[in-house]
Structure formats: C-alpha cells, structure tokens
C-alpha positions as CSV (number, residue, x, y, z in Angstrom):
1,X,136.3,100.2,129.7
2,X,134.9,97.8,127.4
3,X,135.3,97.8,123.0
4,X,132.3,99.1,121.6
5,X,130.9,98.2,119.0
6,X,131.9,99.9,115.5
7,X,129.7,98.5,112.8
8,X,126.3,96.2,111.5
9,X,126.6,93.9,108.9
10,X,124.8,90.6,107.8
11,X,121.3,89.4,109.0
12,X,120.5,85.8,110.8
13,X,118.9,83.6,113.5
14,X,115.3,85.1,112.6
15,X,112.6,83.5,115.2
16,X,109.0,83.7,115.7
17,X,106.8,83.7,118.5
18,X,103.5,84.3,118.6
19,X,101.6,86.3,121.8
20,X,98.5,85.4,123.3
21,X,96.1,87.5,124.1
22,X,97.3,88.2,127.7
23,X,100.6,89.5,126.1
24,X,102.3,86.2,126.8
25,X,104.9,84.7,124.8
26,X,104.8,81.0,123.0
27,X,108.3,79.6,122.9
28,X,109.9,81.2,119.6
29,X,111.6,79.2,116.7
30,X,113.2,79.5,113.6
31,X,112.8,80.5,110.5
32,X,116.0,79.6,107.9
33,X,116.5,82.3,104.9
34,X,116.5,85.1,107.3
35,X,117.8,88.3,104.2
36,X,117.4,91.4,105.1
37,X,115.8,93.6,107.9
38,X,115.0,97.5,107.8
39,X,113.9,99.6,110.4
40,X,111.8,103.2,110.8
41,X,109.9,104.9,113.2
42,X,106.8,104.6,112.9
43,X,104.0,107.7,112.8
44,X,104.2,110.1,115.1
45,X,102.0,112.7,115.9
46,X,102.8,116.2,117.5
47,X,100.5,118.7,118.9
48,X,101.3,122.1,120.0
49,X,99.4,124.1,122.1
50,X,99.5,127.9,121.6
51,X,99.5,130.2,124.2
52,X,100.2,134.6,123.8
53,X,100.4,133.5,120.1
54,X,103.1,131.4,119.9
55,X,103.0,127.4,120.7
56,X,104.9,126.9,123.7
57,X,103.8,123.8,124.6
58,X,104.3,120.6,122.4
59,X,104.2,116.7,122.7
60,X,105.3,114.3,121.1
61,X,104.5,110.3,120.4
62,X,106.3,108.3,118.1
63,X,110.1,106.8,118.7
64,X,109.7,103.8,121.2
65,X,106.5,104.0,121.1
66,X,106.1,102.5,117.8
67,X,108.1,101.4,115.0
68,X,107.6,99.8,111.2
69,X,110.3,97.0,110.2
70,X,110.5,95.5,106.7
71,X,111.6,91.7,106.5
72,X,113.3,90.0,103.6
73,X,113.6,86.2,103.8
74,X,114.4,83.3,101.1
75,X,111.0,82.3,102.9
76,X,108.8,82.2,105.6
77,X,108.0,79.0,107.0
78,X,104.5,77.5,107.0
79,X,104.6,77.6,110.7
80,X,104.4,81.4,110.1
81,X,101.4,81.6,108.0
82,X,99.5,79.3,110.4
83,X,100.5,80.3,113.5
84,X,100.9,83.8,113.5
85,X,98.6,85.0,110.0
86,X,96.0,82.1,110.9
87,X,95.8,80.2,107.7
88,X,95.3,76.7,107.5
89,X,96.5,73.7,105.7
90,X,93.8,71.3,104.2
91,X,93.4,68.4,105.5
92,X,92.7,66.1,102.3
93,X,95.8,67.6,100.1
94,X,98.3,69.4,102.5
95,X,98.0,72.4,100.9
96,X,98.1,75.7,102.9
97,X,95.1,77.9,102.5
98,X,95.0,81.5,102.4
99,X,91.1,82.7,103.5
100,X,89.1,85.9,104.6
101,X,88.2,84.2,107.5
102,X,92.2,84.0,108.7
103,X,92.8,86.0,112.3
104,X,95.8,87.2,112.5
105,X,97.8,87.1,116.2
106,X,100.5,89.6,117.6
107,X,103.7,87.8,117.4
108,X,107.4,88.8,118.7
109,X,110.4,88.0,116.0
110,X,113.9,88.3,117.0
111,X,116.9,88.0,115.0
112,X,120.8,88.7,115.0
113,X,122.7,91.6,113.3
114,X,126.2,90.7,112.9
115,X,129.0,93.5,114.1
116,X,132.8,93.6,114.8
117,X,132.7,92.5,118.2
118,X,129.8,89.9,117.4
119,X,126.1,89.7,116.7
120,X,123.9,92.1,118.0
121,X,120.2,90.1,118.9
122,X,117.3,92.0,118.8
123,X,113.6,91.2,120.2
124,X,110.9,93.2,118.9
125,X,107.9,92.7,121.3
126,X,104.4,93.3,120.0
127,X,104.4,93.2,116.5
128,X,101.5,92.9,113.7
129,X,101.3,91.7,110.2
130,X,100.3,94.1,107.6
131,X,99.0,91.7,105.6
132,X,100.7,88.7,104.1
133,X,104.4,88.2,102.6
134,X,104.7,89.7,99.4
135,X,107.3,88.5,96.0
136,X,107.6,88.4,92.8
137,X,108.6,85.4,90.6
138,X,110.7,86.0,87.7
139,X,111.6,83.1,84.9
140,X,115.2,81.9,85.0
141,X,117.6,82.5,82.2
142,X,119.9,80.0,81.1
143,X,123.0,80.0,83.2
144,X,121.4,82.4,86.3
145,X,118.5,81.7,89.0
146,X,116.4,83.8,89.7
147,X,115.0,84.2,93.1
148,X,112.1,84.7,94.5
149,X,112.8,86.2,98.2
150,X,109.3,87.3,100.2
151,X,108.9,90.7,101.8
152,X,106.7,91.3,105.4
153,X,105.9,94.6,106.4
154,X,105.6,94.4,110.3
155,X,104.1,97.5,112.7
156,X,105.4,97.4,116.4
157,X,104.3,99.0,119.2
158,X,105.1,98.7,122.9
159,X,103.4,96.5,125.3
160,X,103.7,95.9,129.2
161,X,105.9,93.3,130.1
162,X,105.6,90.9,133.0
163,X,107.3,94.1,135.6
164,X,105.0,96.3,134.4
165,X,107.2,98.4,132.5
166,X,106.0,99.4,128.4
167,X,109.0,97.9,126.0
168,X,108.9,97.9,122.4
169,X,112.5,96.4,121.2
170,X,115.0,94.8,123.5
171,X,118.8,94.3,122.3
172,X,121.0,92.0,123.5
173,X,125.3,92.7,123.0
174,X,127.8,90.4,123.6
175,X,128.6,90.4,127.1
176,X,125.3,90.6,128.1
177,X,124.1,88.6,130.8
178,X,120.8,87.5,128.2
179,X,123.1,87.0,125.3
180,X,123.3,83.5,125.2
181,X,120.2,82.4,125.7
182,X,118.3,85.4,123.7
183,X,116.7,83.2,121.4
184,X,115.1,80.3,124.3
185,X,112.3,82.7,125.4
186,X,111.2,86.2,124.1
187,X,112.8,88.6,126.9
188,X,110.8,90.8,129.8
189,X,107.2,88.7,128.8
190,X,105.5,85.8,130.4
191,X,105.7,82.4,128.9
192,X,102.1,81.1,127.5
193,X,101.6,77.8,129.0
C-alpha cells in the first residue's frame, strides 16, 4: 500500500489560463509571487419538499458544484489583467489601463500545495473574477518593508470537459500518471488553437 499523504504546507507554481468560449483551454503560464490560497464552498441552496407534514424529501446543490477561492500573490502579472480581466495597455505610454468597457474571460489557475510526500497540484477549471485584485499600500518604516501583497477573490463552478463529464477541481499527487506534466496543459479540457 502506498504512504499517504499527512499534511499541506507552503503555496507555489501558480498558472493561468484563460478559456474560450467553447470551454477550451489556452496554454497556461506563470505567475511568480504565488502567497497564499484559501478555499470554501461556495452557496448552496437546499430545498425540501414536505409531504404528511414533515419534509421528507430534500436536495441539495453546492460542494463540487461550486466553490469560492481567495488568492494572495506578491503580484499578479500584467498578463493577468489583460488576458483574463481584459484591460489594456496604452499604446503611446505602456501603461496598463483599467476601463468599464474591460470583458472579463473564464480562466483555469492551477498551482502546487506542498506536503510530506511532495506537492499536491491542483487545477481549478472554470473560474471567474470577482472583480479586480485588491491591496493596500502602507509607508515603510525605517529598518522594515512593508509589503503590498494583492488579494483575488475567484468563484468556480464546474464545466464539461472534452469526455463529457462536469469537473470543477482536478488534483494531481505524486505518483500520478499527470503529475509531471500538470502544469503543460489544463487537465480533462480541449486545447484552444
């Protein structure tokens, strides 16, 4: 019987990859700084239907079916506001440009939780932005730095994969026949041309 893993610790190897709208994947790449991660299900709604006054009858969404993920990074990459939050940069000064008129697209991020036996590398599928990174700047005192990490809240919800089959997060353990190459494409969807 294989060792199991005993315990999470330490966040890396973020990527990006942004979906088109036939739920196909771009190649994904990096994005340095990667911090921290959190994870919750997302809403789920219940709904009971009575019967001889008592509700015998429930169902239930939530679980895999959606999920809410909170990333910390030292930043994220321009590559990420332009490709996946749709801003742009300005032609005549370089600067990046953050507009009402940005469309936003569904992206995939993956990344790699460190354990005993080695990382765990996780693929969340469908995800959207809920609105742009957030962080707050602080002034430096003399002898410390101060730093000014960015926050992205990120909904995810399933999607149908290239088999047909609804995924929402796909997780990848050393041993794994995926494991090594994890981070080349985004697992179970097409690759955009």
């Amino acid at each position: 019987m294989a060792a199991e893993q005993k315990v999470r610790f330490g966040l890396s190897k973020l990527h990006f990859a942004e979906l088109t709208a036939d739920g196909k994947a771009a190649k994904p790449w990096p994005n340095i700084g990667a911090k921290s991660v959190s994870v919750s299900n997302g809403s789920s709604s219940s709904m009971s239907i009575p019967a001889d006054n008592n509700p015998n009858f429930f169902t239930k969404s939530g679980g895999a079916s959606g999920k809410e993920y909170e990333f910390e990074a030292t930043r994220f990459v321009r590559d990420f506001y332009t490709k996946i939050l749709g801003q742009t940069k300005d032609a005549t000064t370089g600067a990046l440009v953050e507009s009402v008129d940005d469309v936003a697209k569904q992206f995939a991020v993956g990344f790699e939780i460190s354990g005993d036996l080695g990382g765990y590398r996780v693929w969340v599928l469908n995800c959207a932005a809920t609105g742009v990174p957030t962080y707050s700047a602080n002034t430096n005192t003399e002898g410390s730095l101060s730093e000014s990490s960015e926050k992205l809240s990120v909904k995810a919800s399933s999607i149908k994969c290239k088999d047909g089959k609804e995924r929402t997060v796909v997780t990848f353990e050393p041993g794994d026949a995926g494991y090594a190459t994890a981070f080349d494409a985004v697992p179970f969807l097409a690759a955009a041309a």
